[in-house]
Phi, psi and omega in degrees: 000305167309298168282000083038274230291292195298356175090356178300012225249090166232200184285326177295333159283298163340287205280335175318293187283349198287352169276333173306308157319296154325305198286338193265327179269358178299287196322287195295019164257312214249012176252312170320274187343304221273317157277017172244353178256002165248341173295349172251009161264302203258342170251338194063063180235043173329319194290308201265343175300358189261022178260319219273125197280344173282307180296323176281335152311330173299308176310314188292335172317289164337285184308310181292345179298306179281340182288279177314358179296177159303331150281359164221017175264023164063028199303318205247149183275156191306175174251016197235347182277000000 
C-alpha cells in the first residue's frame, strides 16, 4: 500500500519485495504441510479434511499467495516489449 500511495511501483519494488514474497509464501506452504500431516496423523481426521473449517481458513491466505507470488505473475515484462 505504501508504494500504491508514494507512487514507486517500478522494477525496484518489484525486485525489493520479491524475495520477502518468496520467503513468505515458503513459510505459509510449510506451515499448511506441516498442519495438515499432523491433523491426519495425530488427531485422525483423514476423513474430514475436506470439512474442517480451520485448514480451509488456513488455505485461503495460500492461494492468492501463490496465485500473486513472483513466480507466474509475470511481474517483469518480456526484453524483447
Amino acid at each position: 500500500m505504501a508504494a500504491l500511495i508514494r507512487g514507486k511501483v517500478d522494477e525496484a519494488w518489484i525486485v525489493a519485495t520479491r524475495r520477502w514474497t518468496i520467503t513468505a509464501w515458503f513459510f505459509l506452504t510449510a506451515g499448511n504441510l506441516v498442519g495438515a500431516w499432523w491433523s491426519y496423523h495425530v488427531l485422525g481426521l483423514g476423513r474430514l479434511l475436506g470439512v474442517d473449517p480451520v485448514k480451509n481458513a488456513a488455505f485461503m491466505p495460500w492461494l492468492p499467495g501463490h496465485c500473486l507470488s513472483p513466480f507466474g505473475t509475470g511481474a517483469r515484462a518480456p526484453a524483447d516489449a
